[in-house]
N, CA, C and O atoms as CSV, one atom per row, in Angstrom:
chain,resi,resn,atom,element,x,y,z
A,1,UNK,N,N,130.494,-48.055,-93.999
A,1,UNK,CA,C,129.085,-48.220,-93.910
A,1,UNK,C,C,128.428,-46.845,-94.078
A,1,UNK,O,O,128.834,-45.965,-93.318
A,2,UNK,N,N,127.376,-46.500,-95.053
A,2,UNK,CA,C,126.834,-45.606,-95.278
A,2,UNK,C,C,125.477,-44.948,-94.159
A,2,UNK,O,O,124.409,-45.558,-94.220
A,3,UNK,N,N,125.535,-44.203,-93.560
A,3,UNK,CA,C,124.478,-43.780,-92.391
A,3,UNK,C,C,122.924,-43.778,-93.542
A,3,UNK,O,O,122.895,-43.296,-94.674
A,4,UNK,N,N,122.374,-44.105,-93.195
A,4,UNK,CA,C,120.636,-43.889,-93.957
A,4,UNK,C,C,120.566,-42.554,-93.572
A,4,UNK,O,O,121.155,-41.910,-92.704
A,5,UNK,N,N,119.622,-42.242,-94.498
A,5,UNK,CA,C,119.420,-40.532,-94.285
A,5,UNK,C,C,118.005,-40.515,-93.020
A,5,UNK,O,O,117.185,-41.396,-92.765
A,6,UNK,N,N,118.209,-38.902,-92.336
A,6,UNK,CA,C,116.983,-38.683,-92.032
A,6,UNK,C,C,116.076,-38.184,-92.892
A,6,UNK,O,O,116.234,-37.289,-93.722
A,7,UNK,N,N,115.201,-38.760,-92.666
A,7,UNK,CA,C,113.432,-37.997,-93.102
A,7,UNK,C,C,113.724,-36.578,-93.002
A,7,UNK,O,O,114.475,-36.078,-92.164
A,8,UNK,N,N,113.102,-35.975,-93.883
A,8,UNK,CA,C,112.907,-35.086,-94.376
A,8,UNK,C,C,111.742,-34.627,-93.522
A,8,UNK,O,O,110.751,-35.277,-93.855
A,9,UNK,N,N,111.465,-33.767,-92.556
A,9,UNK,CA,C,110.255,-33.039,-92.031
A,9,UNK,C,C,110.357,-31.731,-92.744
A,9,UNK,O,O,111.331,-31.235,-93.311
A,10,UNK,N,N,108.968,-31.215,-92.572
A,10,UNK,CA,C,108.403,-29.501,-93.231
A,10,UNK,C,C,108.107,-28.967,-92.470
A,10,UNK,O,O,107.333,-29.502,-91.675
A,11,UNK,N,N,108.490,-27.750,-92.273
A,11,UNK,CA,C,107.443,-27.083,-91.377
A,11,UNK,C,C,105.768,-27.037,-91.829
A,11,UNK,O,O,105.185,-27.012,-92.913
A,12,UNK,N,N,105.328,-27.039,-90.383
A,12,UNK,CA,C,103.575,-27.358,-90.799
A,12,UNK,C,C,102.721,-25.869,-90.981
A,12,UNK,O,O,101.514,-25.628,-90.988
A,13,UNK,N,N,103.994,-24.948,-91.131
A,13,UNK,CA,C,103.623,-23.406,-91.348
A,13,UNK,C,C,104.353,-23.014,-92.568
A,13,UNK,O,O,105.393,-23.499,-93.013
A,14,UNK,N,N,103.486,-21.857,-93.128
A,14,UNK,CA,C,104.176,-21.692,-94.605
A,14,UNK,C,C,105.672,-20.214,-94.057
A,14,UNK,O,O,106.461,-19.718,-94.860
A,15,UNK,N,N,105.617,-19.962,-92.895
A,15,UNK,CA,C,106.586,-18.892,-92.310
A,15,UNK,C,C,105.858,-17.377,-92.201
A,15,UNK,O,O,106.237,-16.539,-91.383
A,16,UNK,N,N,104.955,-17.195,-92.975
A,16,UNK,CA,C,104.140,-16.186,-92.585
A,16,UNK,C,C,102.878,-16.607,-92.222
A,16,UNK,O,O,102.144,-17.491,-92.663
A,17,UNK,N,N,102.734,-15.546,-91.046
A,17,UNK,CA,C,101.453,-16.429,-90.201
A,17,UNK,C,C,99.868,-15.864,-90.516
A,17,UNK,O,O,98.848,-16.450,-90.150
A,18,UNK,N,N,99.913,-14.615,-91.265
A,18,UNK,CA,C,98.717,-14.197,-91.985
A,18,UNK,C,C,98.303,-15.050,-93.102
A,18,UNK,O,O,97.149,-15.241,-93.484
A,19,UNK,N,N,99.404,-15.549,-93.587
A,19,UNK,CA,C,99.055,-16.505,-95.036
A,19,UNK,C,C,98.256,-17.839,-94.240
A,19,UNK,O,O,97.198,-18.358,-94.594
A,20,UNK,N,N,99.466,-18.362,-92.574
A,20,UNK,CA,C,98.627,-19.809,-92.368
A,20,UNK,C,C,97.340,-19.691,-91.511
A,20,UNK,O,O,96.575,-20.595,-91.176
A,21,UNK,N,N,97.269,-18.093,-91.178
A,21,UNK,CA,C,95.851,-18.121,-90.851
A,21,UNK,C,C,94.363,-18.255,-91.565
A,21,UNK,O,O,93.254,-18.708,-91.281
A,22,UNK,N,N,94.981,-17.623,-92.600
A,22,UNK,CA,C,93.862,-17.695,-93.924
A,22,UNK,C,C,93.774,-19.023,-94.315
A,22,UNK,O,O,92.687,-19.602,-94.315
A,23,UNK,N,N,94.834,-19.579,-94.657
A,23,UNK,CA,C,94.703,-21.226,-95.357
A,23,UNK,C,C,94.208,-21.993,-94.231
A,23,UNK,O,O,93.734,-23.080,-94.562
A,24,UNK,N,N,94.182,-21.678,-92.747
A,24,UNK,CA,C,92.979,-22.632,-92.084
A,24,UNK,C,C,91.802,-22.255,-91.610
A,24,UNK,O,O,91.052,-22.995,-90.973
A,25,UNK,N,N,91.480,-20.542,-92.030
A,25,UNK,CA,C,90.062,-20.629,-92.244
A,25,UNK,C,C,89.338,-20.761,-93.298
A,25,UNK,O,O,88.110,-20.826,-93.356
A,26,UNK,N,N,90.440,-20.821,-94.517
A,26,UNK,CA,C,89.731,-21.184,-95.717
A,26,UNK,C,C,89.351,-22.819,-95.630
A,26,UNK,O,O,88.570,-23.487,-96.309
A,27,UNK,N,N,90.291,-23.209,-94.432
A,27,UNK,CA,C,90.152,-25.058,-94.495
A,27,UNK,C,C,88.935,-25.213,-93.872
A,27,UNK,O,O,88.472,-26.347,-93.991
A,28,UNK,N,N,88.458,-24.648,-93.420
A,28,UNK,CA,C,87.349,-24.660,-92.258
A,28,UNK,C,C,85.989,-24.310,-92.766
A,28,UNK,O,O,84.949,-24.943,-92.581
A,29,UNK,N,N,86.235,-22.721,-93.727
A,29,UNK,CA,C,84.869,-22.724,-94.420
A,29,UNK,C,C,84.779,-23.975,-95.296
A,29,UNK,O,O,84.033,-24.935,-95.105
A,30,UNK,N,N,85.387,-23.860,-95.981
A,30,UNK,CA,C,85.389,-25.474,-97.281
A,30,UNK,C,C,84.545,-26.591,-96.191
A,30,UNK,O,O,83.334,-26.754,-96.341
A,31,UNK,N,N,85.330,-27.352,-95.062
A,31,UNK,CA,C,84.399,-28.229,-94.342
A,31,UNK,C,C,83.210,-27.378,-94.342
A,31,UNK,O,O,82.304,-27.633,-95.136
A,32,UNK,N,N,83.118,-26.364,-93.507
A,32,UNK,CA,C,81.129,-26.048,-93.250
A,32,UNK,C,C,80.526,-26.187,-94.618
A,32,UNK,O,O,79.447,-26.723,-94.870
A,33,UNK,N,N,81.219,-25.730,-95.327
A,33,UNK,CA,C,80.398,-25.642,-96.592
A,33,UNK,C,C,80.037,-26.761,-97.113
A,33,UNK,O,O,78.899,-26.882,-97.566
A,34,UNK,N,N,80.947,-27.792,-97.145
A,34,UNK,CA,C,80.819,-29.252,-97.608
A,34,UNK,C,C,79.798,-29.953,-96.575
A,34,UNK,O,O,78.809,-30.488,-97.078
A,35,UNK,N,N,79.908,-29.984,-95.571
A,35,UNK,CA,C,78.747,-30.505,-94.186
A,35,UNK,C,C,77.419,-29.798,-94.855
A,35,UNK,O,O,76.656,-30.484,-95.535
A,36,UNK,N,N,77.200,-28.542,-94.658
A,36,UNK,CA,C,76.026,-28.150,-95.124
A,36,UNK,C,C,75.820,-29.028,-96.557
A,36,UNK,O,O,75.215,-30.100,-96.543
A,37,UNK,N,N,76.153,-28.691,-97.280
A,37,UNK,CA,C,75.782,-29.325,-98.663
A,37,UNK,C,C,75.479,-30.807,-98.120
A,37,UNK,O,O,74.628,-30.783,-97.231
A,38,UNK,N,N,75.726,-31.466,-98.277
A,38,UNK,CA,C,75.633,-32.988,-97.433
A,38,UNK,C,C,74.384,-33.300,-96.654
A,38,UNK,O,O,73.628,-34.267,-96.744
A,39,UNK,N,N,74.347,-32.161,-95.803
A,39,UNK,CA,C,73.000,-32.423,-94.300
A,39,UNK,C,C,71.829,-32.278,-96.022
A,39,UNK,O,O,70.900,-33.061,-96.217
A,40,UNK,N,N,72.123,-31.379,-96.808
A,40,UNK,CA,C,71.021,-30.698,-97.610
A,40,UNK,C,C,70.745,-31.246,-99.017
A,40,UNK,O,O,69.919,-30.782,-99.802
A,41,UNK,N,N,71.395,-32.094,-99.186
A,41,UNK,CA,C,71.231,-33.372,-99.915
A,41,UNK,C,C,70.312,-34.143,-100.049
A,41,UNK,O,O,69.864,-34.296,-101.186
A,42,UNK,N,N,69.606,-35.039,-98.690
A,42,UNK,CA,C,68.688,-35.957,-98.837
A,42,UNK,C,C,67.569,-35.096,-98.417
A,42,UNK,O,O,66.944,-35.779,-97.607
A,43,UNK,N,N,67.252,-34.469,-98.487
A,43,UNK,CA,C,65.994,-33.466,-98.737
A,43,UNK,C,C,65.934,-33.009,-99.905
A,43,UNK,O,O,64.820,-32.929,-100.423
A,44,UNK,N,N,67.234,-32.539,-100.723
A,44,UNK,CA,C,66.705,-32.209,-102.234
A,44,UNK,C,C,66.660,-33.940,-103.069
A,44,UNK,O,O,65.973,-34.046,-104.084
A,45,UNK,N,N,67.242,-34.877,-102.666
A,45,UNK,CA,C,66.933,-35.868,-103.115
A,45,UNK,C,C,65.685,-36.618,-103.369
A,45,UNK,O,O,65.281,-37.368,-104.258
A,46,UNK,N,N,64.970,-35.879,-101.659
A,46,UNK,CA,C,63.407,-37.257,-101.649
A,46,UNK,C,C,62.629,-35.583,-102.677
A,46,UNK,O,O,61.879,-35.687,-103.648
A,47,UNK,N,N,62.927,-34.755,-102.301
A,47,UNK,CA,C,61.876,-33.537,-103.396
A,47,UNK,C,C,62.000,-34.237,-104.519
A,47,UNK,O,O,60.967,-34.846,-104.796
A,48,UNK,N,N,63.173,-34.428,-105.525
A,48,UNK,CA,C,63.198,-34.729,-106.491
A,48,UNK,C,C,62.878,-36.466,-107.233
A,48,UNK,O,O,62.914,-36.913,-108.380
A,49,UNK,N,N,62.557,-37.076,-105.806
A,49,UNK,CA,C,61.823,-38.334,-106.276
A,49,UNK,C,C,60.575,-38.072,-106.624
A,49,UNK,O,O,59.964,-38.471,-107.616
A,50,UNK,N,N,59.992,-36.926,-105.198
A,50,UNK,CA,C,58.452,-37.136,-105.289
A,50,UNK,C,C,57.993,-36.536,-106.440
A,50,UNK,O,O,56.837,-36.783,-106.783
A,51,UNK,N,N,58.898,-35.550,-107.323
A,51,UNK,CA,C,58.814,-34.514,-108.480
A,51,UNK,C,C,58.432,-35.716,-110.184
A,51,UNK,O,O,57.747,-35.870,-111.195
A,52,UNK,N,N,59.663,-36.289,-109.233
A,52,UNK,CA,C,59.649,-37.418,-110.631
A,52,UNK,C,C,58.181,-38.269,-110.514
A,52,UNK,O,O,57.423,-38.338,-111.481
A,53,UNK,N,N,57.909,-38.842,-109.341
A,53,UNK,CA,C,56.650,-39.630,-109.164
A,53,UNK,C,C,55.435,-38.677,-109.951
A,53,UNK,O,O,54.687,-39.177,-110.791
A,54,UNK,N,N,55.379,-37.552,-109.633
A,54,UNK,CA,C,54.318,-36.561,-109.832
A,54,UNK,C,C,54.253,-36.265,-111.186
A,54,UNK,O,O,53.213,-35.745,-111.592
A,55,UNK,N,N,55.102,-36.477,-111.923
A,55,UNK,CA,C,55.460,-36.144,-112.902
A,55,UNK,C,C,55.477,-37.451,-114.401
A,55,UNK,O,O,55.624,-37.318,-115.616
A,56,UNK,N,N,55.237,-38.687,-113.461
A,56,UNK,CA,C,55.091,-40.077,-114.388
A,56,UNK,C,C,53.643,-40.168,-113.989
A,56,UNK,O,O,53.053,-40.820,-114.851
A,57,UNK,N,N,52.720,-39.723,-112.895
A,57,UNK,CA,C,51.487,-40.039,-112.220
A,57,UNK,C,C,50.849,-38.852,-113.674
A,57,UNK,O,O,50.022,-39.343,-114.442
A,58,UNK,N,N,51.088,-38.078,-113.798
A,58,UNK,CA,C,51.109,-36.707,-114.838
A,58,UNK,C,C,50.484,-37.155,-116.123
A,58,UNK,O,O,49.421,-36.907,-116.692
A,59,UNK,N,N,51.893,-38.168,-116.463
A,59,UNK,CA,C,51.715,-38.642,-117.770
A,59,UNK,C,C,51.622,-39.787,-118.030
A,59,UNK,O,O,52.335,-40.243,-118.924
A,60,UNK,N,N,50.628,-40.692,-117.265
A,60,UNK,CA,C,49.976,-41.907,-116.890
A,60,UNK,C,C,48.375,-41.463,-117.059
A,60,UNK,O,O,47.645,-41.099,-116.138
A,61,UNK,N,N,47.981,-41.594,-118.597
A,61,UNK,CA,C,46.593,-41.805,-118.985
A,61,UNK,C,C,45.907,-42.675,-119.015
A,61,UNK,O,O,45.847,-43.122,-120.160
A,62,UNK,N,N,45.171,-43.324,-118.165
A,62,UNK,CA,C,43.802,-44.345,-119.014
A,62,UNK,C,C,43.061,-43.839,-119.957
A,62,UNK,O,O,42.673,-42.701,-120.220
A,63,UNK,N,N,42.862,-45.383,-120.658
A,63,UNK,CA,C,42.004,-44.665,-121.947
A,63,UNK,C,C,41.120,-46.001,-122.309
A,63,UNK,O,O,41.430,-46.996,-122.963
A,64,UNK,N,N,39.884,-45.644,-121.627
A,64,UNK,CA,C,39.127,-46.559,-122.124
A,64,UNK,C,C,38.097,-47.488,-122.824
A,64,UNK,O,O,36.894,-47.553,-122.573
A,65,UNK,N,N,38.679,-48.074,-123.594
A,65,UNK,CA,C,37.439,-48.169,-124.532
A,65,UNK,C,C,36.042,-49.127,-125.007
A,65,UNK,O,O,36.369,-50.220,-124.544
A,66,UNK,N,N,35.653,-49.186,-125.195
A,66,UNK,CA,C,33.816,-49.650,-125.263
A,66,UNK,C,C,33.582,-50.260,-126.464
A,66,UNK,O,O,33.513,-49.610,-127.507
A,67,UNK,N,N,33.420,-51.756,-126.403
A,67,UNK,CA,C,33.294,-52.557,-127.746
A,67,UNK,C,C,31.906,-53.910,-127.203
A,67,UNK,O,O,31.685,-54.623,-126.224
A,68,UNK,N,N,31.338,-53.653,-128.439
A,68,UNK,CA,C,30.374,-54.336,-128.516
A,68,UNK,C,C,30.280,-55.851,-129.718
A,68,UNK,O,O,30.675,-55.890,-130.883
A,69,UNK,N,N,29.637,-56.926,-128.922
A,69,UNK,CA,C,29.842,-58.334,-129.927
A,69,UNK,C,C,28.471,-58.266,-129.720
A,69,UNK,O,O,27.970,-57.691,-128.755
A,70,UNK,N,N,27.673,-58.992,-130.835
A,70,UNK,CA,C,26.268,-59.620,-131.261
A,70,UNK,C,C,26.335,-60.943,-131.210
A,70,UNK,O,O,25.406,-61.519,-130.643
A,71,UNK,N,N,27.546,-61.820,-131.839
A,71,UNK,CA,C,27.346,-63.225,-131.897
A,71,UNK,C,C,28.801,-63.810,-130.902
A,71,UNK,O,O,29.691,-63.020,-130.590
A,72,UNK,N,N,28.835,-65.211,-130.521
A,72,UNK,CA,C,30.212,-65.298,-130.047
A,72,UNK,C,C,31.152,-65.814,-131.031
A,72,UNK,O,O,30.983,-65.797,-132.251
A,73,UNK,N,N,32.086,-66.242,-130.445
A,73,UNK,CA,C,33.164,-67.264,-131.612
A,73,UNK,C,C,31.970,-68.435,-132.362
A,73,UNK,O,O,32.027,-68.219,-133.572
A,74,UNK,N,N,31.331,-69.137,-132.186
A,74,UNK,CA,C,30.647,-69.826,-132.993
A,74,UNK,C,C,30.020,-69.880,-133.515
A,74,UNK,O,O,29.670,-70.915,-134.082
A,75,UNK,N,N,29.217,-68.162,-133.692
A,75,UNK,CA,C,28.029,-67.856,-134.408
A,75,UNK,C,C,27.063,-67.293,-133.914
A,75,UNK,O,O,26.446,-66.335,-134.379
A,76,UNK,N,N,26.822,-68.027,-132.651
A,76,UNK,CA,C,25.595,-68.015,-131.692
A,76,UNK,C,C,24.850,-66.403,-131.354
A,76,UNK,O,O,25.619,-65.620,-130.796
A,77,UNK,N,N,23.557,-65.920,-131.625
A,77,UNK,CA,C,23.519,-64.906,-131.288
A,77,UNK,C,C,23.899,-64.460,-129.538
A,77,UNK,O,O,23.734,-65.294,-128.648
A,78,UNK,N,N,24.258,-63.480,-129.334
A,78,UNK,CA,C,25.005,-63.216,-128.231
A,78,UNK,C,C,25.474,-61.691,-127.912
A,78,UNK,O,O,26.274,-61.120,-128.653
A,79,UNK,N,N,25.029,-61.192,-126.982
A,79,UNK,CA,C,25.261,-59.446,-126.530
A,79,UNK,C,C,26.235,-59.856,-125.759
A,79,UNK,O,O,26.165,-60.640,-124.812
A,80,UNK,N,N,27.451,-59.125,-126.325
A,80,UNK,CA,C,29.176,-59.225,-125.375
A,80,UNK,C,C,29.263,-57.501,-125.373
A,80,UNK,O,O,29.281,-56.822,-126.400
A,81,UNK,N,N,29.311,-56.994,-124.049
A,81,UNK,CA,C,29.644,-55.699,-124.055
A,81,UNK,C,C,31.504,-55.806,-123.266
A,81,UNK,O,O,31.926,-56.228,-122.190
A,82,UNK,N,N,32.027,-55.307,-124.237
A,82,UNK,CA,C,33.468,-55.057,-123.470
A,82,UNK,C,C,34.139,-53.906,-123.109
A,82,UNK,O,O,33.933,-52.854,-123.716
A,83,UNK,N,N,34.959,-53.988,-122.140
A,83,UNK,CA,C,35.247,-52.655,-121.800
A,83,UNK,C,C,37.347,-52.919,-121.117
A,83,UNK,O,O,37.788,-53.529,-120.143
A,84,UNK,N,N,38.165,-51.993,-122.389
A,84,UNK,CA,C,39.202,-52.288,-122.029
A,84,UNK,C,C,39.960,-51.509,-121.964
A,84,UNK,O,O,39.934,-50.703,-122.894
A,85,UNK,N,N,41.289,-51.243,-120.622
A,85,UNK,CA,C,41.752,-49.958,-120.844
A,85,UNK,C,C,43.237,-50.089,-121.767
A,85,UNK,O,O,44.215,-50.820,-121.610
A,86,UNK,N,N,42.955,-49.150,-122.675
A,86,UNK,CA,C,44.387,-49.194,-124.039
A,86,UNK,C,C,45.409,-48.073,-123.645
A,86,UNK,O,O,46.236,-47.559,-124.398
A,87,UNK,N,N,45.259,-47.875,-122.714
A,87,UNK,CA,C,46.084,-46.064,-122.162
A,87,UNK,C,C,47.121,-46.929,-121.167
A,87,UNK,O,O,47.247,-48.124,-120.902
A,88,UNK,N,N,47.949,-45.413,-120.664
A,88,UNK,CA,C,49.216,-46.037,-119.703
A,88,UNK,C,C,48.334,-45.789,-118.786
A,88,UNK,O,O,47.418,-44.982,-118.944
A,89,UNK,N,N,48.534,-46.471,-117.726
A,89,UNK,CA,C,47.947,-46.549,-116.278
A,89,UNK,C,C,46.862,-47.161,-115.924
A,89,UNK,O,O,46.253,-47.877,-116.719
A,90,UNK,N,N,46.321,-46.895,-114.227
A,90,UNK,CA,C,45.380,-47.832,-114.172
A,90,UNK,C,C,44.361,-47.289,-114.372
A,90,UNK,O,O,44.563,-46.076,-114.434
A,91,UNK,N,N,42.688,-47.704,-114.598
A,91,UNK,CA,C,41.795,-46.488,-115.023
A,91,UNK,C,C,40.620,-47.122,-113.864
A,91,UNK,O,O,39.896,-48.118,-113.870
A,92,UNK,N,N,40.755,-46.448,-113.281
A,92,UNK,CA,C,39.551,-46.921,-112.008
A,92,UNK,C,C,38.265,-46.598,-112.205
A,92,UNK,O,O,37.904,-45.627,-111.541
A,93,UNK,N,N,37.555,-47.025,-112.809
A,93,UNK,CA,C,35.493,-47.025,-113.297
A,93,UNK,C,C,34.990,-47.542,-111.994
A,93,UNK,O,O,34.932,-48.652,-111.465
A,94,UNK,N,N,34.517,-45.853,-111.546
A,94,UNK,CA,C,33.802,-46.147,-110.229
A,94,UNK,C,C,32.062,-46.542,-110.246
A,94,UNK,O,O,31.430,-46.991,-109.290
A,95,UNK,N,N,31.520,-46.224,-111.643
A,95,UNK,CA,C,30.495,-46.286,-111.575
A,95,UNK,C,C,30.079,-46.981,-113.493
A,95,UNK,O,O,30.672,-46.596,-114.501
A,96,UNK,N,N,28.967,-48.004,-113.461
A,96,UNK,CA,C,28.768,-48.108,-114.754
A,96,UNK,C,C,27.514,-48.455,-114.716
A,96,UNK,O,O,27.025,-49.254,-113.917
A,97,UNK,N,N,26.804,-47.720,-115.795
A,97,UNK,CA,C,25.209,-47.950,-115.523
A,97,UNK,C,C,24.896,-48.498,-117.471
A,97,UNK,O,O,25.484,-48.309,-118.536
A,98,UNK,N,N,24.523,-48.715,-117.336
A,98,UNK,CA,C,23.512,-49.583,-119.156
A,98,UNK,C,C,22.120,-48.879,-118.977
A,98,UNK,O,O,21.401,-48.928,-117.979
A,99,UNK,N,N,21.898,-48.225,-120.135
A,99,UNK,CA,C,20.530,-48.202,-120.320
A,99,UNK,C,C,20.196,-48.993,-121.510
A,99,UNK,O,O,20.831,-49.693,-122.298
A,100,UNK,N,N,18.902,-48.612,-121.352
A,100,UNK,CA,C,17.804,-49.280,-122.748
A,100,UNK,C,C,16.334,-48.692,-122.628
A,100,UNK,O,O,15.515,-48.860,-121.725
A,101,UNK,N,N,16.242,-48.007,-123.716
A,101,UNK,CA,C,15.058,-46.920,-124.321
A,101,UNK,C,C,15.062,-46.102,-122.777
A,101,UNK,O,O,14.008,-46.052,-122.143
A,102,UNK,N,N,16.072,-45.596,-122.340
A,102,UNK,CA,C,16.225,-44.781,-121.383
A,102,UNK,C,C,16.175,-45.286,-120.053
A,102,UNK,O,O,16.258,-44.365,-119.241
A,103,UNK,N,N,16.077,-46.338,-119.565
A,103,UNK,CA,C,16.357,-47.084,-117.993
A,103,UNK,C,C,17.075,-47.784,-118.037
A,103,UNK,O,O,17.523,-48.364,-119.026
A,104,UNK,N,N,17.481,-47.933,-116.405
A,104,UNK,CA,C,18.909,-48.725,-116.527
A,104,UNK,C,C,18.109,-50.181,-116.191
A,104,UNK,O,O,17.144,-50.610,-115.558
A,105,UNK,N,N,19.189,-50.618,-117.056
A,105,UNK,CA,C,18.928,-52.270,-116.793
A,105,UNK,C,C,19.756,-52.672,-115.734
A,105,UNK,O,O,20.643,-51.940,-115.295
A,106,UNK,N,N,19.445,-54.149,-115.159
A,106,UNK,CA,C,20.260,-54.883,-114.485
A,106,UNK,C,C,20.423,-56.087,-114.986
A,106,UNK,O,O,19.624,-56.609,-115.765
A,107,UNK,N,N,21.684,-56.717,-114.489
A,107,UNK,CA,C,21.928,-58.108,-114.776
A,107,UNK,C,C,22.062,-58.960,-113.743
A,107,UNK,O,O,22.085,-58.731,-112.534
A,108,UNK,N,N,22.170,-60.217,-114.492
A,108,UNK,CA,C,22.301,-60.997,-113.270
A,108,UNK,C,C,23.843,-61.086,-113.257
A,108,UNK,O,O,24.578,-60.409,-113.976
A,109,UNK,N,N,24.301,-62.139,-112.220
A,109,UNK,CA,C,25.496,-62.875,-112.270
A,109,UNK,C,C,26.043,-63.767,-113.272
A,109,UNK,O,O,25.159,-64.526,-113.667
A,110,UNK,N,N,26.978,-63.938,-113.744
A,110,UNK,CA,C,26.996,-65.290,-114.498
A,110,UNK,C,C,27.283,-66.007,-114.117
A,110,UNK,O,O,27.290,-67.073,-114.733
């Protein structure tokens, strides 16, 4: 009957102890260094969302434009003033006034 072998163990030292001192503070900076990088991650992450947001908000133009009808689809005489935005984004018109021979008009409701 053949005996099974023993396992093979290593020493968990390389035999000089300046060499295994270095190889576990080099093991040690590597972790801090890797932890830091990590903690410092989701802070350069949300910067670089809000960079990107700032940066599509940037190049997000309204552009809007001003068209006028006299008659409708059937002929009928008819004042259609339109107003549409053809640009990227939203275009917020806080204020719109009409004149005529220099005063502003009002309208009603429709």
């Amino acid at each position: 009957m053949v005996d099974p072998e023993a396992p093979h163990s290593h020493p968990s030292h390389t035999g000089h102890r300046w060499l295994d001192i270095v190889l576990g503070l080099s093991a040690m900076f590597v972790s801090v260094v890797s932890l830091v990088v990590a903690v410092e991650h989701g802070p350069t992450m949300e910067r670089m969302a809000d960079a990107n947001t700032r940066l599509v908000d940037a190049n997000s133009w309204p552009f809007v434009q001003f068209d006028s009808h006299n008659v409708d689809e059937q002929g009928n005489a008819e004042v259609r003033l339109v107003l549409t935005n053809d640009g990227i984004g939203p275009a917020c018109v806080e204020t719109f006034e009409l004149r005529s021979d220099g005063k502003p008009m009002s309208f009603g409701k429709r």
